[in-house]
KEBAVEX-165792 format. One record per residue (C-alpha): x, y, z. Coordinates in steps of 0.2 Angstrom, whole numbers, padded with zeros to 4 digits, always signed. Layout:
<atoms>
XYZ ...
</atoms>
This chain:
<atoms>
+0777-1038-0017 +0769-1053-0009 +0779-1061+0005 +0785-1080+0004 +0779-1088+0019 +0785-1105+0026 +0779-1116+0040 +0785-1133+0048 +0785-1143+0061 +0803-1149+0068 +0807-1160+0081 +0819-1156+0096 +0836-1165+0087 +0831-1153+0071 +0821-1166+0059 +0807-1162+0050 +0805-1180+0045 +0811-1196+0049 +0821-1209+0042 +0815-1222+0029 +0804-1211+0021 +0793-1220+0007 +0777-1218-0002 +0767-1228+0011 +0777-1218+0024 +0778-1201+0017 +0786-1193+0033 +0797-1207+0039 +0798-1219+0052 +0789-1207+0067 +0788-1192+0058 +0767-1190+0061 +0774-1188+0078 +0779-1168+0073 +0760-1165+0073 +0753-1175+0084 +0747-1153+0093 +0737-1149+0077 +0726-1164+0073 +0714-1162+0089 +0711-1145+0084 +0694-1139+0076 +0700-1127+0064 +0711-1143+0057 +0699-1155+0059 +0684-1146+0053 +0689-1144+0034 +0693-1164+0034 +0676-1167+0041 +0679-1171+0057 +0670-1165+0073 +0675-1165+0090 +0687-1153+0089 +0699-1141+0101 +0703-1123+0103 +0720-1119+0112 +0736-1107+0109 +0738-1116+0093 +0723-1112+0085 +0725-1092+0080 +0743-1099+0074 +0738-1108+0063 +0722-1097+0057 +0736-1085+0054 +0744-1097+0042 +0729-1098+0034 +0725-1081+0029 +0728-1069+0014 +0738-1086+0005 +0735-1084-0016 +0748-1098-0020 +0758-1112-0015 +0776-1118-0019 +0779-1137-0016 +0794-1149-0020 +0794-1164-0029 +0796-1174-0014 +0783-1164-0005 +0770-1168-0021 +0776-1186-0020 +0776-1202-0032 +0794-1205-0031 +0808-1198-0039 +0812-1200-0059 +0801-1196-0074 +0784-1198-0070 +0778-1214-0079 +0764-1218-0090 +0750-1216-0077 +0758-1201-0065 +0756-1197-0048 +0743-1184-0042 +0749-1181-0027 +0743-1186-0008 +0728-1176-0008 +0714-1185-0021 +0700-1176-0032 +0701-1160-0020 +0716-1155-0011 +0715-1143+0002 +0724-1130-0007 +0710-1121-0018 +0722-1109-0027 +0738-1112-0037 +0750-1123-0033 +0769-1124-0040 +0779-1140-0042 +0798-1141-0043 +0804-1152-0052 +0817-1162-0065 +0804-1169-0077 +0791-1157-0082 +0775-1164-0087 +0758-1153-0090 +0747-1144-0076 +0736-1155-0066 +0717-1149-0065 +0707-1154-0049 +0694-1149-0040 +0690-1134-0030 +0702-1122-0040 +0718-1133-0037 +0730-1133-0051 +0746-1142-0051 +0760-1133-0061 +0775-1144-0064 +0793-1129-0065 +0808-1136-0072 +0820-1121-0072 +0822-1118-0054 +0816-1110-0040 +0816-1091-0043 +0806-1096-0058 +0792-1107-0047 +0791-1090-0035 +0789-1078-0051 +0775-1089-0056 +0767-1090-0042 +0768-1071-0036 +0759-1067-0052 +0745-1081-0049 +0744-1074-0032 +0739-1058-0038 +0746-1050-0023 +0742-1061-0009 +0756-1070-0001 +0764-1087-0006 +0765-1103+0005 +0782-1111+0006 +0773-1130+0010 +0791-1139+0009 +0799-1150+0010 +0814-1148+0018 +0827-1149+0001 +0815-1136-0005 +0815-1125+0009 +0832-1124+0011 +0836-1120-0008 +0824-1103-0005 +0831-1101+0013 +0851-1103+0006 +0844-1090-0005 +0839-1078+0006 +0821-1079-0002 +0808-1082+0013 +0802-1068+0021 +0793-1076+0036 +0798-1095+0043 +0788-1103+0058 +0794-1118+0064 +0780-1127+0074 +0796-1136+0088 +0788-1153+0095 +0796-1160+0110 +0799-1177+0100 +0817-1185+0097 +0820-1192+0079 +0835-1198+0079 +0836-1198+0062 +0829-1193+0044 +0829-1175+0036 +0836-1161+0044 +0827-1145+0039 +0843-1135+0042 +0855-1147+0036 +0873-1138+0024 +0864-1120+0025 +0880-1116+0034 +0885-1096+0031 +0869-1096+0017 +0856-1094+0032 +0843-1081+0027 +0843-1063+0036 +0827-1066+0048 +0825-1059+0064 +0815-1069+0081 +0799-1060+0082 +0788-1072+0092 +0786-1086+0102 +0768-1094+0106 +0768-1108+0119 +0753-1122+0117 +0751-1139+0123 +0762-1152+0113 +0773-1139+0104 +0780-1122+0104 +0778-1113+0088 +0794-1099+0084 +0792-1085+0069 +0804-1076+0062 +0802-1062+0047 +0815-1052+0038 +0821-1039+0047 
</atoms>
């Protein structure tokens, strides 16, 4: 079975974003701050059509991420537009005609509404009946690659309370928040069963993985 796989960066004081978060400021009040290590890197800046870019200790991490991915699960807040139903001209997320995604992506959410067709292979589907139903889906679509856990944090921790991610990396930036969302925030005793298996130390952040033992 293809594995759930979730990455995200956390700040020192345990945050993955900060406070006042908003449409215009999806991450909150210094949140871009948590990856301020991967925008100078090539292999991030060459698909947004930028040059100029750097190879360090980050870069196989994050081409690791990358690879053997067939699906995406998302939350509403992660997809954006605000909570509620989704109006008479809904959001289509942060990304424009051609999100980065080129494969499946699965949406939880309250207010179901029907898929979203964009360009380069990126459909949006929007799941109503919870998170275990979201995976299923998009397992099958993944037809036996792996699925990306992208976030955000409410949605991680509903898989992670269930014991349903099979790898986590946290990308840890050596920022102080302060405030905002706390990715571990209430798991208490529902913490998944993952093990420490690797630490990679890179200029601006060091990134930790854990997989199910």
């Amino acid at each position: 079975m293809s594995r759930l796989r979730f990455t995200i960066s956390m700040s020192l004081d345990g945050f993955v974003a900060g406070p006042s978060q908003s449409v215009e400021n999806p991450i909150g009040i210094g949140g871009m701050a948590l990856h301020d290590w991967v925008f100078p890197l090539a292999i991030w800046r060459e698909p947004h059509g930028l040059e100029d870019g750097i190879v360090d200790e980050s870069t196989p991490v994050v081409a690791e991420r990358l690879e053997n991915i067939g699906a995406t699960v998302m939350g509403r807040n992660m997809f954006g537009g605000g909570p509620g139903p989704w109006g008479d001209e809904p959001w289509n997320g942060w990304w424009g005609d051609d999100p980065p995604f080129h494969h499946p992506v699965f949406v939880l959410t309250h207010h179901p509404r029907e898929p979203l067709v964009l360009e380069g292979g990126t459909t949006f589907t929007f799941v109503g009946d919870g998170i275990e139903s979201a995976l299923e889906q998009a397992r099958e679509a993944a037809a036996g690659k792996d699925v990306s856990l992208a976030g955000g944090a409410e949605a991680a921790r509903q898989y992670l309370a269930a014991d349903l991610v099979d790898v986590m990396e946290i990308s840890l930036a050596p920022v102080f928040l302060g405030a905002g969302e706390r990715l571990f925030e209430g798991l208490g005793q529902g913490r998944p069963e993952l093990a420490h298996t690797r630490t990679v130390a890179a200029p601006g952040v060091t990134h930790l993985r854990f997989e199910r033992a």
